[in-house]
C-alpha atoms as an extended CHARMM CRD file, in Angstrom:
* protein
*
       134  EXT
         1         1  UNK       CA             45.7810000000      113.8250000000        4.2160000000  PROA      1               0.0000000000
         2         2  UNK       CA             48.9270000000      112.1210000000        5.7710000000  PROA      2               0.0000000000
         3         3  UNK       CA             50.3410000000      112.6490000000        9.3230000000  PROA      3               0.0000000000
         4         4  UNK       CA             53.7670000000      110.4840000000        9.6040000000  PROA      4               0.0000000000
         5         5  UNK       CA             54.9350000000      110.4480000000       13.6440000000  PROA      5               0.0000000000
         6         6  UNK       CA             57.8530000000      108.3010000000       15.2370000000  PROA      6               0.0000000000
         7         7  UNK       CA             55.9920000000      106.1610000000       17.8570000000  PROA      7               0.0000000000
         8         8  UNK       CA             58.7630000000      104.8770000000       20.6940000000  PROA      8               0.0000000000
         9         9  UNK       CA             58.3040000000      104.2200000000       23.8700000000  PROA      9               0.0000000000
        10        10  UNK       CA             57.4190000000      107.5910000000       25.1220000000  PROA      10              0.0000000000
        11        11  UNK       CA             54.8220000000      108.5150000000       22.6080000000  PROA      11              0.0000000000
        12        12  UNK       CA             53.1820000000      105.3930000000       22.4650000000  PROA      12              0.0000000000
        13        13  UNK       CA             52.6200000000      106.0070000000       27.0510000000  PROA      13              0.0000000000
        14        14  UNK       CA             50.9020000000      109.6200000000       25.9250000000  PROA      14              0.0000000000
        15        15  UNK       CA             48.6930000000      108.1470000000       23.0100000000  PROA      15              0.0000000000
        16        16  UNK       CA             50.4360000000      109.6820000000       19.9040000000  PROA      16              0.0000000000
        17        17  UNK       CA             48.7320000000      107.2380000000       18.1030000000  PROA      17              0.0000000000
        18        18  UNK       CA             45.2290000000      107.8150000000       18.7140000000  PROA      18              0.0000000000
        19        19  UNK       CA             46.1600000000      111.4070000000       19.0780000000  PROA      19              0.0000000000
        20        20  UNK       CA             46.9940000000      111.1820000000       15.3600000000  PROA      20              0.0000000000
        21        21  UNK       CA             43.7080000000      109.4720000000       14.3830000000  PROA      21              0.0000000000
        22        22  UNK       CA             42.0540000000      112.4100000000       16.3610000000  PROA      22              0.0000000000
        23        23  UNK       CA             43.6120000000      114.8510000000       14.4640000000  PROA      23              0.0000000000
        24        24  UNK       CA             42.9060000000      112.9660000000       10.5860000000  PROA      24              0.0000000000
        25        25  UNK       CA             39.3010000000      112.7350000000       11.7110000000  PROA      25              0.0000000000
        26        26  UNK       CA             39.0350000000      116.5940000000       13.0070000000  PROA      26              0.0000000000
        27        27  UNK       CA             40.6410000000      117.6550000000       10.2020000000  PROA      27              0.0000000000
        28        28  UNK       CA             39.9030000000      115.9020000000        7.3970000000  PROA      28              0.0000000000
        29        29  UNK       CA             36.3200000000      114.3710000000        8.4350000000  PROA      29              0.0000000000
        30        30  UNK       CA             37.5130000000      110.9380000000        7.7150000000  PROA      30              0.0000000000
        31        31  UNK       CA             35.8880000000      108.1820000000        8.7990000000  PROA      31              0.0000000000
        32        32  UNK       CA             38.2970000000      106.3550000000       10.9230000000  PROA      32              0.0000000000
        33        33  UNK       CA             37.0590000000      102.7820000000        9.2200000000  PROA      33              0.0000000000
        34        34  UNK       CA             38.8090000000      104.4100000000        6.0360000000  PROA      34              0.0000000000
        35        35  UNK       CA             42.3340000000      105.0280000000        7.8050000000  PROA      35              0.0000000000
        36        36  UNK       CA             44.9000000000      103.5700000000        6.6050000000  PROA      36              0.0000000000
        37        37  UNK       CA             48.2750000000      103.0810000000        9.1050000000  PROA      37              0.0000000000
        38        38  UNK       CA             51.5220000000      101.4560000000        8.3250000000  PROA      38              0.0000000000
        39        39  UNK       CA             54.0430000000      100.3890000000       11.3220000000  PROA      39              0.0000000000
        40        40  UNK       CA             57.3830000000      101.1090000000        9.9040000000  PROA      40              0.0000000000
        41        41  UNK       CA             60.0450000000       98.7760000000       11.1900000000  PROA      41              0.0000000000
        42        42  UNK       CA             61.0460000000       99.0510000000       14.7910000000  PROA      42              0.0000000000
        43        43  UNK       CA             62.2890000000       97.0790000000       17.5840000000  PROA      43              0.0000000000
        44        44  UNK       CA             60.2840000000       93.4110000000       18.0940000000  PROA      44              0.0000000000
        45        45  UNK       CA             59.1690000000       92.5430000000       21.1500000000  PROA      45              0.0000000000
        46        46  UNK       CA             61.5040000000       89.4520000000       20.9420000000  PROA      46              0.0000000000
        47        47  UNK       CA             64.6560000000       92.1760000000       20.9290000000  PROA      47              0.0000000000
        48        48  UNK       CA             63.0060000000       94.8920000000       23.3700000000  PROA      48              0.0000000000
        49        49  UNK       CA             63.7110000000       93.5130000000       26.7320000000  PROA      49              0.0000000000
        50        50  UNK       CA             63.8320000000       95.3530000000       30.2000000000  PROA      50              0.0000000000
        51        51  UNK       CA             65.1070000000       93.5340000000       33.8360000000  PROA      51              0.0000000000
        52        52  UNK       CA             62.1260000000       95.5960000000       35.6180000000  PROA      52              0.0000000000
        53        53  UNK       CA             58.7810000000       96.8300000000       34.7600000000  PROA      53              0.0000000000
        54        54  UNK       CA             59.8050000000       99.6370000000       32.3050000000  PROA      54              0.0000000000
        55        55  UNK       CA             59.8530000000      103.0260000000       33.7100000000  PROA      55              0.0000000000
        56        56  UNK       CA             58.1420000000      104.6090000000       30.2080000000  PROA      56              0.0000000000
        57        57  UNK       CA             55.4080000000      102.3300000000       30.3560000000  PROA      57              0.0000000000
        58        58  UNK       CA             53.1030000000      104.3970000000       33.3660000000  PROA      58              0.0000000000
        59        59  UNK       CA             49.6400000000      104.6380000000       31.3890000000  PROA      59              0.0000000000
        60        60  UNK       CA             48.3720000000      100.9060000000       31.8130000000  PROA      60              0.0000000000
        61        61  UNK       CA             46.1560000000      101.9960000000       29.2000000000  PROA      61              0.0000000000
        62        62  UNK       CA             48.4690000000      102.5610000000       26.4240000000  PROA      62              0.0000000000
        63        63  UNK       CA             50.2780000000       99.1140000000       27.5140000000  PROA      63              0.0000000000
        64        64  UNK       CA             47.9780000000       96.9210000000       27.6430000000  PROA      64              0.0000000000
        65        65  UNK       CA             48.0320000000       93.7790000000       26.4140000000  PROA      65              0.0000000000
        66        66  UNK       CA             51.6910000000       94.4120000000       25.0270000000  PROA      66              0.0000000000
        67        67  UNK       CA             54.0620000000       93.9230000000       28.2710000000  PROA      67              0.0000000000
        68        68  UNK       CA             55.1010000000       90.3480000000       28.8450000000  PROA      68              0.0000000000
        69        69  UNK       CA             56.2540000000       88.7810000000       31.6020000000  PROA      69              0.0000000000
        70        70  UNK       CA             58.5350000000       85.9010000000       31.5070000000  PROA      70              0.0000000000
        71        71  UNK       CA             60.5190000000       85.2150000000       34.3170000000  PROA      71              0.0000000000
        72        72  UNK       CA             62.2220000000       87.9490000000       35.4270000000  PROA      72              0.0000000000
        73        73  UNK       CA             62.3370000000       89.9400000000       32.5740000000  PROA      73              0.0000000000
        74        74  UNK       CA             59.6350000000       91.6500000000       30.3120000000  PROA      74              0.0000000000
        75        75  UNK       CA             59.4020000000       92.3260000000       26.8370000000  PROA      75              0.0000000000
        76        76  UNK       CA             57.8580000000       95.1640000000       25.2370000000  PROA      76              0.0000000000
        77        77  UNK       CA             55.7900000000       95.2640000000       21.8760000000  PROA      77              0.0000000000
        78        78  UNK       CA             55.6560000000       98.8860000000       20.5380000000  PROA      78              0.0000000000
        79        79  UNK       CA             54.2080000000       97.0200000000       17.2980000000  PROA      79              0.0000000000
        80        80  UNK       CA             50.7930000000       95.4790000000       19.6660000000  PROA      80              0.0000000000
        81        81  UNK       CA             50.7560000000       99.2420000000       21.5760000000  PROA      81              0.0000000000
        82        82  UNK       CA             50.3940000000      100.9570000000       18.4390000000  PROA      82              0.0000000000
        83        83  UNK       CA             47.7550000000       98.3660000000       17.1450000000  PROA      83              0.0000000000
        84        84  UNK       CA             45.5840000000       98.6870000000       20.1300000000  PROA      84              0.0000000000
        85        85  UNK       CA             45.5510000000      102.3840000000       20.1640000000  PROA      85              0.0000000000
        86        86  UNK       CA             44.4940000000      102.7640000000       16.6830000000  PROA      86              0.0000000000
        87        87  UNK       CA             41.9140000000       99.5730000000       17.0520000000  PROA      87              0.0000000000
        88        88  UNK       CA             40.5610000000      102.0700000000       19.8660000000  PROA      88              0.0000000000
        89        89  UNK       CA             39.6680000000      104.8650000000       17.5330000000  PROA      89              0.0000000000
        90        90  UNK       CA             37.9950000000      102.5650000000       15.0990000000  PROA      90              0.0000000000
        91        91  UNK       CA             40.5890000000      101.3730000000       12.4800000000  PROA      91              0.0000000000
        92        92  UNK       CA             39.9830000000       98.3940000000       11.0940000000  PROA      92              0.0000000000
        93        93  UNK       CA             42.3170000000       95.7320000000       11.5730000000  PROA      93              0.0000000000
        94        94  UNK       CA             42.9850000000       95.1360000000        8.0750000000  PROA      94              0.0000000000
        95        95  UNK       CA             43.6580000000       98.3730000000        7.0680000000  PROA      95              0.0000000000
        96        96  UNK       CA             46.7560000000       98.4880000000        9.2980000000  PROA      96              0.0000000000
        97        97  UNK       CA             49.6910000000       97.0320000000        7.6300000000  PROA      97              0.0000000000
        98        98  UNK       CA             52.8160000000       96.1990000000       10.0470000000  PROA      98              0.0000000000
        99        99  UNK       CA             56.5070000000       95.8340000000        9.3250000000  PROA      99              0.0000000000
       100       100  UNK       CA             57.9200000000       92.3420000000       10.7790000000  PROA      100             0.0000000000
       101       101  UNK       CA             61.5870000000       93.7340000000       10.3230000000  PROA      101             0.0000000000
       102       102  UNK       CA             63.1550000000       94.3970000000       13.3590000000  PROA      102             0.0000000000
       103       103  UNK       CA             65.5500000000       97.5680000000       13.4810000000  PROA      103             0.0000000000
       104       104  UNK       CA             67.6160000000       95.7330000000       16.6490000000  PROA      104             0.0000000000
       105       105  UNK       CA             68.5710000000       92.8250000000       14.9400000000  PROA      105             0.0000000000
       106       106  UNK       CA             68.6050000000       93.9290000000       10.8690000000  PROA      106             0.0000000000
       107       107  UNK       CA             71.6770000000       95.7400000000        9.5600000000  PROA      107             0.0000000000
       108       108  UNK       CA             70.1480000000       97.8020000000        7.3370000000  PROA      108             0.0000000000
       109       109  UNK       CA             67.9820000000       99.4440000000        9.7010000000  PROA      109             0.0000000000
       110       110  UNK       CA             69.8570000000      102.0600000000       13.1020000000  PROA      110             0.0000000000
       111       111  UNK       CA             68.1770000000      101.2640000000       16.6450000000  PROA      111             0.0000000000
       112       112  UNK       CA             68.3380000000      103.1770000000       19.0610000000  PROA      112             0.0000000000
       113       113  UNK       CA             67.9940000000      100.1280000000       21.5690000000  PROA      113             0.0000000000
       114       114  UNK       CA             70.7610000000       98.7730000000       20.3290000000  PROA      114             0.0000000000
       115       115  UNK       CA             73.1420000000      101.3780000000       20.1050000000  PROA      115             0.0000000000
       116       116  UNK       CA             72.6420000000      101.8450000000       23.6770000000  PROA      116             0.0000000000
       117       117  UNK       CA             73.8500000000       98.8140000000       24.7800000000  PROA      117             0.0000000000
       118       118  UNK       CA             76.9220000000       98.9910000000       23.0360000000  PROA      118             0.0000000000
       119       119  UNK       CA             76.8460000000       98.5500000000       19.3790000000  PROA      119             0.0000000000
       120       120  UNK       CA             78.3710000000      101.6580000000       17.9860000000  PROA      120             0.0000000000
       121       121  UNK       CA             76.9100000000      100.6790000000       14.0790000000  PROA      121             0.0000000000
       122       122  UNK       CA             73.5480000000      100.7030000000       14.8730000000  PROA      122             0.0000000000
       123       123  UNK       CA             73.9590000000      104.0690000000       16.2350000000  PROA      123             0.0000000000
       124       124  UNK       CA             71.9640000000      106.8640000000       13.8890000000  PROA      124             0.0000000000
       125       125  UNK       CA             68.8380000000      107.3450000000       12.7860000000  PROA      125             0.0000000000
       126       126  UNK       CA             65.9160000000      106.3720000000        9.5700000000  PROA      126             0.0000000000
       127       127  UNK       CA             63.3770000000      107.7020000000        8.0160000000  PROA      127             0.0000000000
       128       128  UNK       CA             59.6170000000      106.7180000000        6.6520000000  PROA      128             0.0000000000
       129       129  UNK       CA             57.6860000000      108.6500000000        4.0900000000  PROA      129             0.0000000000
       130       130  UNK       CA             55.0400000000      107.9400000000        1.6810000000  PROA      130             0.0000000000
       131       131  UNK       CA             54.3580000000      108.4340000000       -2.2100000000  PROA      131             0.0000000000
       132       132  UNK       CA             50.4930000000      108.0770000000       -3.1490000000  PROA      132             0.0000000000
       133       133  UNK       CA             49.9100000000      106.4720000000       -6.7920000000  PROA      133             0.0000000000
       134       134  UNK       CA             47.3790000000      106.8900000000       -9.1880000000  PROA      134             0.0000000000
């Protein structure tokens, strides 16, 4: 069984990603220590940077631990949200593998983030999907 969702912002605050381990284990009767995730590339917390507590981020819960401070400004990791969640529902660390590429700052990836402060090529959209081997 595979279930493929696009965690941002929004759907990491209402759990998508223990929602999705919910749904493998009620359907298929996996046990969650033999899950499997990959992060796809996204937006690093280095490049994800708000000048106020960001407004997506209301369930402390889903944040935790991956909302920096510094200064003035804080920096978001989608990457350690999506970790945490999926540590939660009993994935073992090493069976999640993460991207390090970071869709703000790589051309060959679009970002959404970036596009939106001003950078008309990254505007656009990607897409993840998986092949299984023998």
């Amino acid at each position: 069984m595979l279930t493929i969702a696009h965690c941002g912002g929004e759907y990491i605050n209402r759990l998508l990603p223990k929602q999705m381990v919910d749904s493998l284990i009620k359907e298929s009767k996996v046990d969650p220590k033999n899950i499997e995730a990959y992060i796809t590339p996204c937006i690093a917390k280095e490049s994800y940077v708000y000048g106020k507590y960001p407004p997506v981020a209301t369930n402390k819960d889903a944040w935790k631990n991956a909302i920096e401070k510094r200064e003035d400004l804080y920096y978001i990791d989608l990457r350690e949200a999506i970790i945490n969640q999926l540590l939660k529902k009993g994935l073992k660390k090493e069976n999640i593998t993460v991207s390090n590429k970071d869709t703000r700052t790589d051309d060959d990836f679009y970002s959404h983030v970036a596009y939106k402060k001003g950078n008309i090529s990254k505007n656009g959209r990607f897409i993840a999907g998986a092949v299984f081997l023998d």
